[in-house]
Backbone atoms as SQL, in Angstrom:
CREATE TABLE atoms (id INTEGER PRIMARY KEY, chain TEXT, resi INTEGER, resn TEXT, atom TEXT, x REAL, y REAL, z REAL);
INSERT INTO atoms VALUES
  (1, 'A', 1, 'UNK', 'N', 24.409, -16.082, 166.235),
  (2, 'A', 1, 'UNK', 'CA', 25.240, -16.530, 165.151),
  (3, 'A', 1, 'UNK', 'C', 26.372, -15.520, 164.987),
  (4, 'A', 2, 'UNK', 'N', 27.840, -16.178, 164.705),
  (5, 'A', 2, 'UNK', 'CA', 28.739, -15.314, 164.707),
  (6, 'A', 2, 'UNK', 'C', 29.531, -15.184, 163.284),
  (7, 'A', 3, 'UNK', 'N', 29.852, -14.290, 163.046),
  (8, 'A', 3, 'UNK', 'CA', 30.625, -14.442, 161.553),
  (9, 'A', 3, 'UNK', 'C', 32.137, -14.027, 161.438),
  (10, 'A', 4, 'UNK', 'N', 32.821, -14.806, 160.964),
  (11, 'A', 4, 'UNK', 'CA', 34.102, -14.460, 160.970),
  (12, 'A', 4, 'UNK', 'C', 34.544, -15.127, 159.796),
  (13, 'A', 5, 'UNK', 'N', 36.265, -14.381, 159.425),
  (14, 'A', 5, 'UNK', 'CA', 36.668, -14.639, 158.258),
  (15, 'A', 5, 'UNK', 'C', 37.496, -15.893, 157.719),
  (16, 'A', 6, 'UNK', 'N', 37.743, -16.029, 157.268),
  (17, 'A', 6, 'UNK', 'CA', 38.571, -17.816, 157.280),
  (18, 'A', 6, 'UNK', 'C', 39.500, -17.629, 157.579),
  (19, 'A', 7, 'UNK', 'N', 40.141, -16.702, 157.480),
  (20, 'A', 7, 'UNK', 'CA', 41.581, -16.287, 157.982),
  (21, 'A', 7, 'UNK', 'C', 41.442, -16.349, 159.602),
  (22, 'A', 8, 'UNK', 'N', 40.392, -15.983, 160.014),
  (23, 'A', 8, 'UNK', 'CA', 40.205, -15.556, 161.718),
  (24, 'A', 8, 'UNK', 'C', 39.940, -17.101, 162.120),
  (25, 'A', 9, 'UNK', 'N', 39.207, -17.662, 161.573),
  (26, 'A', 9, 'UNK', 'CA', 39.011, -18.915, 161.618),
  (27, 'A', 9, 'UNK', 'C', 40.832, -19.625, 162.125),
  (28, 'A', 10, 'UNK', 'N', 40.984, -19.746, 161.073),
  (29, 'A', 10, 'UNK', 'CA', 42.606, -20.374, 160.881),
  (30, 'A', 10, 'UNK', 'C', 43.213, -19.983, 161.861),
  (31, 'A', 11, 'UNK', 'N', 43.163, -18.283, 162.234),
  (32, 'A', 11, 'UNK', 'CA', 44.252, -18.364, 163.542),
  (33, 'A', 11, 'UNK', 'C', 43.448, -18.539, 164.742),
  (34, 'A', 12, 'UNK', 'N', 42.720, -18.499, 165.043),
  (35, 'A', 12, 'UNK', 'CA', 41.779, -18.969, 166.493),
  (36, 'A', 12, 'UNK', 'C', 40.842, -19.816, 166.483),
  (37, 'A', 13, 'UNK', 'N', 41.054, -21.044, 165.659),
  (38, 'A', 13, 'UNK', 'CA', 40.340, -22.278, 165.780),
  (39, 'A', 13, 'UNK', 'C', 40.034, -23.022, 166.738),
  (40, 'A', 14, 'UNK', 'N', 40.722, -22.648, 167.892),
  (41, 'A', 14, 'UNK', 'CA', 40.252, -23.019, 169.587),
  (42, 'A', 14, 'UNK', 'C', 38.930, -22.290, 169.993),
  (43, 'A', 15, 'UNK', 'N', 39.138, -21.221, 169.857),
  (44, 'A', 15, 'UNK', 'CA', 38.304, -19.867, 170.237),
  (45, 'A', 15, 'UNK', 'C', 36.567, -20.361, 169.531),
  (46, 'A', 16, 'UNK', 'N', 36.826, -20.700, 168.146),
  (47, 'A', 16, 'UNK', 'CA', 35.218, -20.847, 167.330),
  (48, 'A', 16, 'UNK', 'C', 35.166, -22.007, 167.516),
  (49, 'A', 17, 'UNK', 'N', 35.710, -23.043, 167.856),
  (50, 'A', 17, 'UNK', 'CA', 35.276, -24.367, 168.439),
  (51, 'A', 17, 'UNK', 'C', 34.459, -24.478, 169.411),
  (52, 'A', 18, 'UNK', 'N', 35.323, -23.707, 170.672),
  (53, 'A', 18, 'UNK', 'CA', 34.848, -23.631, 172.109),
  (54, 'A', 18, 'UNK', 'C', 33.233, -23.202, 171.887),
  (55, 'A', 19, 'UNK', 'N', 33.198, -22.031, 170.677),
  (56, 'A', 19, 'UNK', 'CA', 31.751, -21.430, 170.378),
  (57, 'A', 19, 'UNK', 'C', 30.742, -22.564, 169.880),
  (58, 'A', 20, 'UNK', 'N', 31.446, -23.135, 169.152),
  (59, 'A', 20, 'UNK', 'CA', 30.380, -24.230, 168.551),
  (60, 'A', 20, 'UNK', 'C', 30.105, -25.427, 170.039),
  (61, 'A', 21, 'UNK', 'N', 30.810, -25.868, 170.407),
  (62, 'A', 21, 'UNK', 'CA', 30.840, -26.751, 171.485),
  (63, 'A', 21, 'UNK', 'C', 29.640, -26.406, 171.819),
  (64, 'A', 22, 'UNK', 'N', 29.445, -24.956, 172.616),
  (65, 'A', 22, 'UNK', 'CA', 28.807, -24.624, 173.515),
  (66, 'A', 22, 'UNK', 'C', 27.388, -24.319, 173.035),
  (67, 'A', 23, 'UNK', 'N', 27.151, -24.590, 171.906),
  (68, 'A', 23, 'UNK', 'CA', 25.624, -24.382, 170.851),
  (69, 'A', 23, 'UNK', 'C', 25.671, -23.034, 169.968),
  (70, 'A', 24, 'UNK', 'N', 26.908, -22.536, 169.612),
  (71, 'A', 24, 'UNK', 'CA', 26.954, -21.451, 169.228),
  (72, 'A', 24, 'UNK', 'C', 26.710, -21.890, 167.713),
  (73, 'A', 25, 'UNK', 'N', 26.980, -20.367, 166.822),
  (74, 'A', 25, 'UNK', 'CA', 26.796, -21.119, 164.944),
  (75, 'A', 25, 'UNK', 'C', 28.033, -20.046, 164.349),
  (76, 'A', 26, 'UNK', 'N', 28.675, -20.687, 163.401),
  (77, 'A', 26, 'UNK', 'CA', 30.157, -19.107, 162.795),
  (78, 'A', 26, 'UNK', 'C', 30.021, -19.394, 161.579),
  (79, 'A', 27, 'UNK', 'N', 29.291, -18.637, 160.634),
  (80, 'A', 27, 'UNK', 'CA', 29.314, -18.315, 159.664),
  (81, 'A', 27, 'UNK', 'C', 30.813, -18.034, 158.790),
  (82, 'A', 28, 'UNK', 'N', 31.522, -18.794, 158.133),
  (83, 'A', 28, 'UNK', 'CA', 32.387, -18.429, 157.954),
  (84, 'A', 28, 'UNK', 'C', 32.656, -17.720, 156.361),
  (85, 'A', 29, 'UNK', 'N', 33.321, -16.523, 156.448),
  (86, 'A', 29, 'UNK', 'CA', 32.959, -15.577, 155.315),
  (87, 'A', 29, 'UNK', 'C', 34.782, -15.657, 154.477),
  (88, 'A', 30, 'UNK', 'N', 34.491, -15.947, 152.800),
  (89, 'A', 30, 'UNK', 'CA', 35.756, -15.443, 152.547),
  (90, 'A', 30, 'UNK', 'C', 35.862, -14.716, 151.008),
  (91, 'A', 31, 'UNK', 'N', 36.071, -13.436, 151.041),
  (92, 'A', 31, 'UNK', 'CA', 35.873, -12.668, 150.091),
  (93, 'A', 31, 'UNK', 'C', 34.904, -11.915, 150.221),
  (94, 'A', 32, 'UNK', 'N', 34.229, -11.894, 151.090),
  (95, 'A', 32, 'UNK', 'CA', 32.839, -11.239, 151.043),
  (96, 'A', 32, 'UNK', 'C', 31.759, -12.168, 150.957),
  (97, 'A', 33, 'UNK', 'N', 32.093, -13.409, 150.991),
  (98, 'A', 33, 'UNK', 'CA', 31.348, -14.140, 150.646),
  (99, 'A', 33, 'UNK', 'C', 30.379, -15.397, 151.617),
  (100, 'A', 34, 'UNK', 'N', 29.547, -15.601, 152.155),
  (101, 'A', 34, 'UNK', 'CA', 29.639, -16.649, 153.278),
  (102, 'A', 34, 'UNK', 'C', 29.846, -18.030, 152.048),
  (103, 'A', 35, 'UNK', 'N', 30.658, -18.513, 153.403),
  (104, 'A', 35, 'UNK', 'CA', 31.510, -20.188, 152.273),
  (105, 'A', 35, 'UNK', 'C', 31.172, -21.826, 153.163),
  (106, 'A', 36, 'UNK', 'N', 30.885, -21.275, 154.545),
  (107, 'A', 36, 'UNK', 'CA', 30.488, -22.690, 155.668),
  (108, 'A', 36, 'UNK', 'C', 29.367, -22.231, 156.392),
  (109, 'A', 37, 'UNK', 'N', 29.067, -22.837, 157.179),
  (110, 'A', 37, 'UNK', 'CA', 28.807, -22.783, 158.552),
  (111, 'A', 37, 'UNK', 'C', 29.356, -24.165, 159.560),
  (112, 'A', 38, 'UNK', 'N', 29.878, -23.281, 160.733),
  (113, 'A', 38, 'UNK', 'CA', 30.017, -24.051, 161.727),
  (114, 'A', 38, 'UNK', 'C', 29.278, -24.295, 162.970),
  (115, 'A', 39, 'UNK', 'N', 28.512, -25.528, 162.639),
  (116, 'A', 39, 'UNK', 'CA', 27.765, -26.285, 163.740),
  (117, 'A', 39, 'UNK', 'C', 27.992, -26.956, 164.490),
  (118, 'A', 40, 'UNK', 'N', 27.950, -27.567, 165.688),
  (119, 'A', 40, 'UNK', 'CA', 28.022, -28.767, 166.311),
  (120, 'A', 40, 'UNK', 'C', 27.059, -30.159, 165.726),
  (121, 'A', 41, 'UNK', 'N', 28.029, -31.411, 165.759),
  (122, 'A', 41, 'UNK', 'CA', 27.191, -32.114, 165.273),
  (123, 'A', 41, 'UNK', 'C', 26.050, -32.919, 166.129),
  (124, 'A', 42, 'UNK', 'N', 25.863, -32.606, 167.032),
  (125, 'A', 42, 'UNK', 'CA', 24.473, -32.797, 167.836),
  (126, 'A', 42, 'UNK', 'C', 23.425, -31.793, 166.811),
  (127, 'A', 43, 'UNK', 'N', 23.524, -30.395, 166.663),
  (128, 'A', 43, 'UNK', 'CA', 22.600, -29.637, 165.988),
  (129, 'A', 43, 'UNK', 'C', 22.293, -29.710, 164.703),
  (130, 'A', 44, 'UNK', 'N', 23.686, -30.234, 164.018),
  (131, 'A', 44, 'UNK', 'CA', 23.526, -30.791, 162.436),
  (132, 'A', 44, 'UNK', 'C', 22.629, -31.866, 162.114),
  (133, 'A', 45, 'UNK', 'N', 22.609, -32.811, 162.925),
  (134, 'A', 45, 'UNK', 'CA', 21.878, -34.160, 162.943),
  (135, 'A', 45, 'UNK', 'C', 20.447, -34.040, 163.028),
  (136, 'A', 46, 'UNK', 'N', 20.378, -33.142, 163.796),
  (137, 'A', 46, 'UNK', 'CA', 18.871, -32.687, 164.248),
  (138, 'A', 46, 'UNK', 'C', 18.664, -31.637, 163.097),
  (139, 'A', 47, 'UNK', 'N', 18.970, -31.133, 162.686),
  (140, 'A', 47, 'UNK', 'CA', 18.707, -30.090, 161.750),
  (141, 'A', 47, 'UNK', 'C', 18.205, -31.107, 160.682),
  (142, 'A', 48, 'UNK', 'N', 18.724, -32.090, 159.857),
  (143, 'A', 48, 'UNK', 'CA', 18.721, -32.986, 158.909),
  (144, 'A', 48, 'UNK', 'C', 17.290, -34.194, 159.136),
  (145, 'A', 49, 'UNK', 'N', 17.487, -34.196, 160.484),
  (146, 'A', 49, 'UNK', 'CA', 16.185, -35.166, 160.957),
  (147, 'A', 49, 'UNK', 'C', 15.031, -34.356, 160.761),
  (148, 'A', 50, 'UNK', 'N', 14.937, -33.278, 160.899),
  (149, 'A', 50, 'UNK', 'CA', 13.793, -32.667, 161.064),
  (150, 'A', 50, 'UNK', 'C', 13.396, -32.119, 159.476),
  (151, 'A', 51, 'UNK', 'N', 14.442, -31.699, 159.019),
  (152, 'A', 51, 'UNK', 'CA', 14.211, -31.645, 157.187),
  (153, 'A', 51, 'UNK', 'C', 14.057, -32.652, 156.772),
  (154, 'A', 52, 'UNK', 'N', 14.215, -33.590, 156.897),
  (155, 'A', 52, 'UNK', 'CA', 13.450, -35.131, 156.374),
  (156, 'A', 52, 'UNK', 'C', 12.076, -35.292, 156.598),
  (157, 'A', 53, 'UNK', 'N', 11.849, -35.288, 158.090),
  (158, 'A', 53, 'UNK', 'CA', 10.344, -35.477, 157.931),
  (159, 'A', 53, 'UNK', 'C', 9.545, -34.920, 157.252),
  (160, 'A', 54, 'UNK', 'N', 9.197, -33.905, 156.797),
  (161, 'A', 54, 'UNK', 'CA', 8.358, -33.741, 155.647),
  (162, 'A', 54, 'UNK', 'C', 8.640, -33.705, 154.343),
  (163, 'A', 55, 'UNK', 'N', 9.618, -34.096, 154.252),
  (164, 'A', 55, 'UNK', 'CA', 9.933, -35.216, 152.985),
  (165, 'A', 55, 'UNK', 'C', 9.478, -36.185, 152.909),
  (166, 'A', 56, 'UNK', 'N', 9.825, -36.841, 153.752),
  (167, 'A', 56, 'UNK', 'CA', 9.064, -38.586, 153.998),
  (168, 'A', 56, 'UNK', 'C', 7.516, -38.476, 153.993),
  (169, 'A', 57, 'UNK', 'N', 6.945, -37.088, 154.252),
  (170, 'A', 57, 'UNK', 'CA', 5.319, -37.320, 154.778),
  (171, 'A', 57, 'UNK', 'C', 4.870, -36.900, 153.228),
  (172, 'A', 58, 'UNK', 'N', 5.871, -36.202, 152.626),
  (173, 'A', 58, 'UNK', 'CA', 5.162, -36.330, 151.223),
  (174, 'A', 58, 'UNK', 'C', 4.183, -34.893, 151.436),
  (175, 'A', 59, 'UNK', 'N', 4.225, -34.037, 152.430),
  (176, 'A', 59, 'UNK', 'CA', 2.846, -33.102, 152.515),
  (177, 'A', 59, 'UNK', 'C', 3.796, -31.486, 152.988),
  (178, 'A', 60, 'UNK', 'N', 4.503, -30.852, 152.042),
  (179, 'A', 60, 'UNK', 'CA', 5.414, -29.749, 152.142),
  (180, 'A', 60, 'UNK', 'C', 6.052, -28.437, 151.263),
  (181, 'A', 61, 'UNK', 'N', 5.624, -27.821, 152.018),
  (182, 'A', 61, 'UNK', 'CA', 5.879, -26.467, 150.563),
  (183, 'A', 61, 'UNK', 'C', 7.352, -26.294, 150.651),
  (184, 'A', 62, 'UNK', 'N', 8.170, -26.669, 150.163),
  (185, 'A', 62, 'UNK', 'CA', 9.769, -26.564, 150.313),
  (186, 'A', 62, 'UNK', 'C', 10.432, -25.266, 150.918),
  (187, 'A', 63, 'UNK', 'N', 9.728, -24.028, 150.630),
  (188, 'A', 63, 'UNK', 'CA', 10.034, -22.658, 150.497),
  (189, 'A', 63, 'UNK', 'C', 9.600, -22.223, 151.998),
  (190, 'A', 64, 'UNK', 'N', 8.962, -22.794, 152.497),
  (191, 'A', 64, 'UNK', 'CA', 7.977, -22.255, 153.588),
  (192, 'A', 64, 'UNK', 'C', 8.692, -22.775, 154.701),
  (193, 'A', 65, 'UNK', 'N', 8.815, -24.443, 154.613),
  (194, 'A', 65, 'UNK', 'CA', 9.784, -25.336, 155.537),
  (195, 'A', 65, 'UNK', 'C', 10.944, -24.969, 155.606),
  (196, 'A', 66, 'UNK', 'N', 11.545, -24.148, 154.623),
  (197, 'A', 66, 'UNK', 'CA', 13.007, -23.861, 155.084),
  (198, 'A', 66, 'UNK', 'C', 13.071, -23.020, 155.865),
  (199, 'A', 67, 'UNK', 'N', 12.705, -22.116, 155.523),
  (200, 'A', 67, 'UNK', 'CA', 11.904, -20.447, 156.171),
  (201, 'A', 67, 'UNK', 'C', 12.324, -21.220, 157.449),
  (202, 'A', 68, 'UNK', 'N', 11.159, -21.840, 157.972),
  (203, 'A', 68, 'UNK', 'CA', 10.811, -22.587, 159.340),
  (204, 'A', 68, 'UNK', 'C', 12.012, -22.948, 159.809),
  (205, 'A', 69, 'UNK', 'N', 12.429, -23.939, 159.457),
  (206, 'A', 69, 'UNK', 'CA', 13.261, -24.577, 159.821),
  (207, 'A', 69, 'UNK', 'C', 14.961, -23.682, 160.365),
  (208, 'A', 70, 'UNK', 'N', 15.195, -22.981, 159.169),
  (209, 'A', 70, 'UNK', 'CA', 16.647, -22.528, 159.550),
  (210, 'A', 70, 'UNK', 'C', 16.566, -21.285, 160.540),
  (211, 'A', 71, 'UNK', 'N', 15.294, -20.917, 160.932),
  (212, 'A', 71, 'UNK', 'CA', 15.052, -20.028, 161.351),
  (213, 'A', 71, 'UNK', 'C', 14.933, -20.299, 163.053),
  (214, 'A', 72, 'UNK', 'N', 14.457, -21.939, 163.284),
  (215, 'A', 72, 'UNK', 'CA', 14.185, -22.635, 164.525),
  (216, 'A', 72, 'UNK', 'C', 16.332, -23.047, 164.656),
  (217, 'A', 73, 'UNK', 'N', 16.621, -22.761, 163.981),
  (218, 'A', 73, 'UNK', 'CA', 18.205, -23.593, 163.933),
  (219, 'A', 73, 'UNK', 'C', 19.014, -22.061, 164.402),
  (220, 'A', 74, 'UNK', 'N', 18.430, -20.456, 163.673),
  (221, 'A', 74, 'UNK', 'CA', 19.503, -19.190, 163.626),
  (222, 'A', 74, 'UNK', 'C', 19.185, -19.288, 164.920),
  (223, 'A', 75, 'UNK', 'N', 20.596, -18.978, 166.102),
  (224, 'A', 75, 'UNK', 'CA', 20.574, -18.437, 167.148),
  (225, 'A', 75, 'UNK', 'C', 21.015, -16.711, 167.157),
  (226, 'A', 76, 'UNK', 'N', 20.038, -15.706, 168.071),
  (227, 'A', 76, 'UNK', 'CA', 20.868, -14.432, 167.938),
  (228, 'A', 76, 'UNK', 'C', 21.540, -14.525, 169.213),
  (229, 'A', 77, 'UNK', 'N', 23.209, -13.493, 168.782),
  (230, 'A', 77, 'UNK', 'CA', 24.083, -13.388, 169.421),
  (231, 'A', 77, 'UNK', 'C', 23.494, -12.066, 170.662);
């Protein structure tokens, strides 16, 4: 996962695309603050499918599944 500023964003929006394309993730920070993330939407979709299902099953500790989940989604750089 990469982090950059919105400003960096803005001027090399080719550059963090190409990253996302390729399965990368850019945290995008402004003020100090993280404000996005940039995913590809193949990984977004799947990210959302998979947080549903145990919604739908009705059988889920919310706190625990996220844990899980965003953790199966963080790539390290």
């Amino acid at each position: 996962m990469t982090m950059a500023t919105a400003t960096e964003i803005q001027n090399n929006f080719g550059k963090y695309l190409r990253m996302v394309q390729t399965g990368g993730e850019i945290i995008v920070v402004k003020n100090g603050k993280e404000v996005a993330r940039l995913v590809s939407h193949e990984k977004s979709v799947s990210f959302l499918t998979d947080s549903l299902t145990g919604v739908l099953k009705g059988d889920y500790d919310d706190k625990q599944i996220r844990t899980e989940r965003m953790s199966k989604y963080e790539s390290v750089d």
